[in-house]
N, C-alpha and C positions, 0 to 999 in steps of 0.2 A: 504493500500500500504506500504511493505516495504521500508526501506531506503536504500536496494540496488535493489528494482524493475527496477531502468531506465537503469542498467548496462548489458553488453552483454559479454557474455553469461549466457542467461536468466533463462537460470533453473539452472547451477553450482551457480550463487549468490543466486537464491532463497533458495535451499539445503545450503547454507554457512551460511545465514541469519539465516536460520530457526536454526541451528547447535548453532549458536550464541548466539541465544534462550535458550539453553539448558545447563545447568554449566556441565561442563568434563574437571573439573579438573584432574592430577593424584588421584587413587584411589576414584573418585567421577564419574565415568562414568556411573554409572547404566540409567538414566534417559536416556542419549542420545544411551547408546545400545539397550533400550528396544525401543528406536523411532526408529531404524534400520531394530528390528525384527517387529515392526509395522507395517514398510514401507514394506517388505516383503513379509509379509501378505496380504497384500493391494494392495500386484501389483503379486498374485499368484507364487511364488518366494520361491521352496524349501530356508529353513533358522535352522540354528541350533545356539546355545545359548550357552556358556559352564558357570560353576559357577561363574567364573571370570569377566564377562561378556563380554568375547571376542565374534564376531559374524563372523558367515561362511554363507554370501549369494548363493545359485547355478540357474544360468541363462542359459538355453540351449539357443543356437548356431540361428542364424538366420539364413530363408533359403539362401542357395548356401554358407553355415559356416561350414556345419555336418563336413566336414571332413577333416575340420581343427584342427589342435590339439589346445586344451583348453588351457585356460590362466588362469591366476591368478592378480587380478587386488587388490594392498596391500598398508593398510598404516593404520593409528592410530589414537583411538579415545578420548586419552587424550592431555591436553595441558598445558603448563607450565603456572600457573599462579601467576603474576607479578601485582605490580600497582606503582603508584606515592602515595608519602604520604598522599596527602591531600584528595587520591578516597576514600569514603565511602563505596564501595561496598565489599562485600564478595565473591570471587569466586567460594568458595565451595558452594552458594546456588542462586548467582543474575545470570542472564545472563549479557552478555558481551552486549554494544553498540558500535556496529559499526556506523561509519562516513566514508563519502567520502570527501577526501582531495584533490581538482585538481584530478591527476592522479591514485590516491591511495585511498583504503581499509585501515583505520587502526581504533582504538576503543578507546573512551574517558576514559582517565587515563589509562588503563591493558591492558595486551598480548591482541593480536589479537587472537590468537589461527589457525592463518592460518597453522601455525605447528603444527596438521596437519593437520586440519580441512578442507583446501582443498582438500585433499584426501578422505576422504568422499563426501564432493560435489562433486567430479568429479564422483566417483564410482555413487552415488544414480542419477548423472543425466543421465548417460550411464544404467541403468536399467530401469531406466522410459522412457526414450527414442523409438520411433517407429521408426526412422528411420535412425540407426546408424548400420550397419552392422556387426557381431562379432561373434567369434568361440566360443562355451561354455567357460561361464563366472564362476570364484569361486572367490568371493570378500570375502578377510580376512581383518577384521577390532578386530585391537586387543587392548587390554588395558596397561597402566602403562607404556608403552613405554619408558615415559621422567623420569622413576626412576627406571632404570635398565631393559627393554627390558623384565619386567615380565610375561607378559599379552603370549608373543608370545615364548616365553619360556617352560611355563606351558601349550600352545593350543595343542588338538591334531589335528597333522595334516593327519592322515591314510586313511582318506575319501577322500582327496584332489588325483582328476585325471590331472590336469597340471603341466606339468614340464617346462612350462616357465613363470614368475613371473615380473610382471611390480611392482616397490614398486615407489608411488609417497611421497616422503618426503626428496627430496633436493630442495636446495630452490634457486638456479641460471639459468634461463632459459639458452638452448642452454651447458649445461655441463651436462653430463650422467655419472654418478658416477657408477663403476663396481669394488668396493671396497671399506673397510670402516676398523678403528680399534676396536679391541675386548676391552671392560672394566670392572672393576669393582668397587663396592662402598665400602669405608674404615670407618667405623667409630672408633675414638679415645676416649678412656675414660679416664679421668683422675681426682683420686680423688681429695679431697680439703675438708678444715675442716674450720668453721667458728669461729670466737671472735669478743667480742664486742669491738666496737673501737669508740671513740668520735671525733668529727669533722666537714668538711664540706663537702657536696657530691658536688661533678663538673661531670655532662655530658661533658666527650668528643667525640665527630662526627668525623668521618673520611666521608665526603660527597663530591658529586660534580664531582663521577668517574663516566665512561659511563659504566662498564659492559659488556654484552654479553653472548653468548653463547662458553661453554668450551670448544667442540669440534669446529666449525665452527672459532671461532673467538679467540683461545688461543695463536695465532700466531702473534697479532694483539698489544703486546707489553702493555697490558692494568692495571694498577696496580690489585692488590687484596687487596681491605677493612680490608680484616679480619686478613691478615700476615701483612697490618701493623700496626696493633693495637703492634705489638710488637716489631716495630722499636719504636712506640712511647713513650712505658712504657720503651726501653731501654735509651730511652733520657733523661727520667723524672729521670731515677738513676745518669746518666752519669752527670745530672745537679745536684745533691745532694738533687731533692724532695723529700719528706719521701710522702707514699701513702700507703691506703691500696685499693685492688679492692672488689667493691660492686656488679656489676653487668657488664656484658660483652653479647652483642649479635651479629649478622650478618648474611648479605644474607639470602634465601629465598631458593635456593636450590639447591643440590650438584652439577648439571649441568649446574649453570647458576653463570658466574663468580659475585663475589659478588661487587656494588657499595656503599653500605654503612656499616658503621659498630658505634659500639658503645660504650663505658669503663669508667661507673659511679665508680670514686674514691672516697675516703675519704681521705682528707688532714685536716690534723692537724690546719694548718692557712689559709687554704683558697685559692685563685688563687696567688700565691706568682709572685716576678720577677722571678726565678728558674724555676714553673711553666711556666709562659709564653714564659723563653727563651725556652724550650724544646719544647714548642710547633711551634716556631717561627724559629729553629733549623730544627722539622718535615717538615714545611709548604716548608723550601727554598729547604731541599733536596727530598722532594717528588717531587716539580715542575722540580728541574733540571734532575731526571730521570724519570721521566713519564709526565712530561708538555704536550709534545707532541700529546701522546696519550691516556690522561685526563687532557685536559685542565683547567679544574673546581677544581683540586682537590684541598681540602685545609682542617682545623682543626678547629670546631668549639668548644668553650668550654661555659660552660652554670653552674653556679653556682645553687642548688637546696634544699637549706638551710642546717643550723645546727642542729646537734644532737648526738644520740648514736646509732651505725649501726651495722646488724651484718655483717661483711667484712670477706675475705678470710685471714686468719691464714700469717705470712711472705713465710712458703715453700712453701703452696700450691699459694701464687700470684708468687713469683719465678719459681716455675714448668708452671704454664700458661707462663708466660712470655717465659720463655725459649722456651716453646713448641713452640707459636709463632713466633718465633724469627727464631728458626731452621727447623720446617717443611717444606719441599720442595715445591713450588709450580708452574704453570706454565709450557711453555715448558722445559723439559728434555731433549730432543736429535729429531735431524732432520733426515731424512729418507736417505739413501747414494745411493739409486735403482731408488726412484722417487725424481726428484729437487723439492721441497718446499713445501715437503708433511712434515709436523708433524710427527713424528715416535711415539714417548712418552711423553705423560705429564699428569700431576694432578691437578684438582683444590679443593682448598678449600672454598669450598661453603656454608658452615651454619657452626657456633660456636653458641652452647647456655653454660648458666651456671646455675646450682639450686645449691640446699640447700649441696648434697652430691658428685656434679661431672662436670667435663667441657668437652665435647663432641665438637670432631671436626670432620665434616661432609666431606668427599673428594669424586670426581669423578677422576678414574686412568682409561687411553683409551692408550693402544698400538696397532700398527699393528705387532708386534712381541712377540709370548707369554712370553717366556723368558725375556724381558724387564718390562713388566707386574708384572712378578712375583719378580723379581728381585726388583723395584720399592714398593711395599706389603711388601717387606720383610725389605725395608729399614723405612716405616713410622712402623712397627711392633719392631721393632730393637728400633728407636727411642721413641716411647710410650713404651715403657719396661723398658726401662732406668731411663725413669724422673717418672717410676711408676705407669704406668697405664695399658691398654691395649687396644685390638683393636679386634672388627667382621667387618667379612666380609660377604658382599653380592652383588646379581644382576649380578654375572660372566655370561657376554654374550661373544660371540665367535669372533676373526675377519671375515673379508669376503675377502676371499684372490682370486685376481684378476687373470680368466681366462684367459691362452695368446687365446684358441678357444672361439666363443660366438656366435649362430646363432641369436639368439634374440637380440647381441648388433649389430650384421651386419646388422640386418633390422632395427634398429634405426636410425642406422648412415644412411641408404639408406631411408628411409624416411624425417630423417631431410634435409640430401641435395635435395632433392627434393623440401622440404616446403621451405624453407630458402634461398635455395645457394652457400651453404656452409658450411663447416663442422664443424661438432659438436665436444667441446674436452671432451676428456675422460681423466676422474681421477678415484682415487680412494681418499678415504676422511679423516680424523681423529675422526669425529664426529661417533656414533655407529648407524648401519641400521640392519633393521630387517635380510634382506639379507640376514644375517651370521648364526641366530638361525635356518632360515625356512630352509639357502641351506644345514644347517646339519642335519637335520632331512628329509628332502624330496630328495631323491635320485635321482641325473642325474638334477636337477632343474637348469636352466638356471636362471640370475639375472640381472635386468637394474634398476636404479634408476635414475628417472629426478622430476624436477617441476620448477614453474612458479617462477620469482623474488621476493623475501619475503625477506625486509632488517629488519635488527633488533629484529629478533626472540628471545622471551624469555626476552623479556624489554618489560617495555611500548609505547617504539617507537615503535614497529612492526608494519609492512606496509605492504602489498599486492599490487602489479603491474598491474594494470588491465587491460592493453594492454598483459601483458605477461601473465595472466591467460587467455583471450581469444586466444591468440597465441598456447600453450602450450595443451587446450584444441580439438585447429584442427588436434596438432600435438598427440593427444593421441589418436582423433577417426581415424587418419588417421594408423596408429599403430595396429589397434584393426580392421582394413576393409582390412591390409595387406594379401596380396597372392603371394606365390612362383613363 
């Protein structure tokens, strides 16, 4: 018996569980597509494979379906994976444990992976299914999703006969998203040369923020780990500490705002007062701008003995410094068409450092290309400057909101109907497939819902499980629709 056997509905947690089962990570999805194409198989289920391992399921039409136009039932089979320090597990090869908590799905230490793991539950329980009524089915389950929209980018979609498209991969029940921003990923390079330096190495932590997700949650006032590793190093000058930097890290990945971060120095004498005041400096004016919403934050410092290191050279810790210091991050500008839509903004999500270079990782999401571009061209501008450079990748499209939608007006008439009430319609800042498929498949209609999933892309993530069974009525009820 699994440990979500006793929950309803029966077969979406079995298919979740078993999903759970199965590490899909970004770029580690192979395992869980070929258990797609398995499932397929096994339930006689034209199915096609591409190299990437995106998968294309075809379900003909139940009777009194035939002649209805075909759907497309869509979403993704990676997931962002996350943990707490202390988890042991590896995601790239354990499976996820899930728990039920009270009301809620979530997993011991690491993402849940309901992002979007529900989305396949839903889809494989609606194929196995005898007695769910439905018009010809084409379930696109695609890869990479959470690192630039790759998977669904690179599919072909020419075989595909539906031109109205359900994407489950939003995660607040009762909001049908019918737009989303285009983005893409900026990597900074910046050289740095080493010398050897004598001294004492101190770990300082930047810990104790909550994080999040960059699109869904960049509006949310959240500090970033990793931009202030360079409020901090500017306090340690401003206090006259002499330092060299030995190692620098942060965040886990370009879409998932970063909670911690890290910056082994070499000091001459050690945690001096100078030291502490700058640190003590960090701590009050980090609380008094972002207390609120990171509570926790604060500066942990950790001495890690004496010796002879090889440390970064003075320019090249001045060009990090600086770099940090000035990268932009965060919301950019607000949308002036939709009230309290995100228009543009960037996160910086991973900084590592070796032997020959410092690499700063960004997620850039607009709903307006030109802002986009314009944005690219400003962290391009700045990497140039202090001498470095910058590639680009993962340019996925926005998904620009129909004022017609036949497919969003039988949403809206089926939710009032389950519910009572109407449904709001946004469009999002977070990136949906939406944008790649409705520009390659012509005339495609586009709706995006799903069930309450708080904390996506953290270790909190949680699944609602009154609102996955809810969401679930409201999909088969969606999929049994008639003119």
């Amino acid at each position: 018996m699994g440990v979500l056997s006793n929950l309803e509905p029966a077969s979406v947690f079995y298919y979740f569980e078993e999903i759970c089962g199965i590490p899909h990570t970004s770029h580690h999805e192979k395992a869980l597509s070929d258990y797609c194409v398995q499932f397929a198989k096994a339930h006689g289920l034209a199915c096609r494979q591409d190299e990437m391992g995106n998968v294309l399921i075809k379900a003909p039409a139940t009777p009194g379906y035939e002649k209805e136009p075909g759907l497309i039932l869509q979403g993704h089979l990676d997931m962002v994976g996350d943990k707490t320090a202390d988890c042991p597990l590896d995601l790239e090869k354990d499976a996820i444990h899930p728990v039920v908590d009270g009301g809620y799905v979530c997993a011991e230490g690491t993402t849940l992976g309901g992002d979007d793991g529900i989305a396949v539950a839903y889809a494989l329980a609606v194929l196995d299914a005898k007695d769910i009524p439905h018009p010809a089915l084409e379930v696109v389950l695609t890869v990479c999703e959470e690192v630039g929209l790759l998977g669904a980018s690179a599919m072909d979609f020419s075989d595909l006969e539906g031109r109205i498209l359900v994407n489950i991969d939003s995660e607040e029940e009762g909001v049908l998203t019918a737009g989303c921003a285009g983005g893409r990923r900026v990597e900074c390079h910046l050289p740095i040369a080493r010398v050897p330096v004598t001294g004492t190495a101190v770990k300082a932590d930047v810990i104790g923020l909550v994080g999040g997700h960059s699109g869904t949650e960049i509006h949310k006032g959240r500090a970033n780990a990793i931009a202030l590793l360079g409020r901090y190093l500017t306090l340690l000058s401003d206090h006259g500490a002499e330092y060299a930097v030995l190692t620098l890290s942060g965040g886990a990945k370009e879409n998932v705002i970063p909670k911690e971060s890290s910056v082994t120095l070499v000091l001459p004498a050690g945690i001096t007062e100078a030291v502490r005041a700058a640190g003590a400096d960090f701590t009050a004016q980090m609380k008094a701008e972002f207390g609120t919403a990171d509570p926790g934050i604060r500066l942990q410092l950790t001495e890690e003995g004496c010796g002879e290191y090889d440390a970064l050279d003075a320019n090249s810790a001045e060009r990090l410094r600086k770099a940090l210091l000035l990268m932009p991050w965060g919301v950019q500008s607000m949308s002036m068409d939709v009230p309290g839509l995100v228009e543009t903004s960037l996160n910086l999500g991973v900084a590592e450092l070796d032997d020959s270079e410092a690499i700063l990782r960004f997620s850039l999401r607009s709903s307006v290309p030109s802002a986009k571009e314009l944005l690219s061209c400003k962290l391009q501008t700045l990497t140039e400057l202090l001498g470095g450079s910058v590639r680009f990748h993962g340019d996925y499209p926005a998904w620009t909101y129909a004022r017609e939608s036949a497919l969003r007006d039988r949403c809206i008439a089926v939710y009032e109907a389950q519910y009572g009430a109407k449904p709001q319609i946004v469009a999002i800042h977070a990136g949906l497939e939406c944008g790649i498929l409705s520009g390659k498949i012509e005339g495609l209609d586009c709706i995006s819902f799903g069930p309450n999933l708080l904390h996506v892309h953290t270790p909190n993530e949680r699944a609602d499980i009154a609102s996955v069974a809810r969401v679930w009525e409201y999909l088969k009820a969606i999929l049994a629709y008639k003119e």
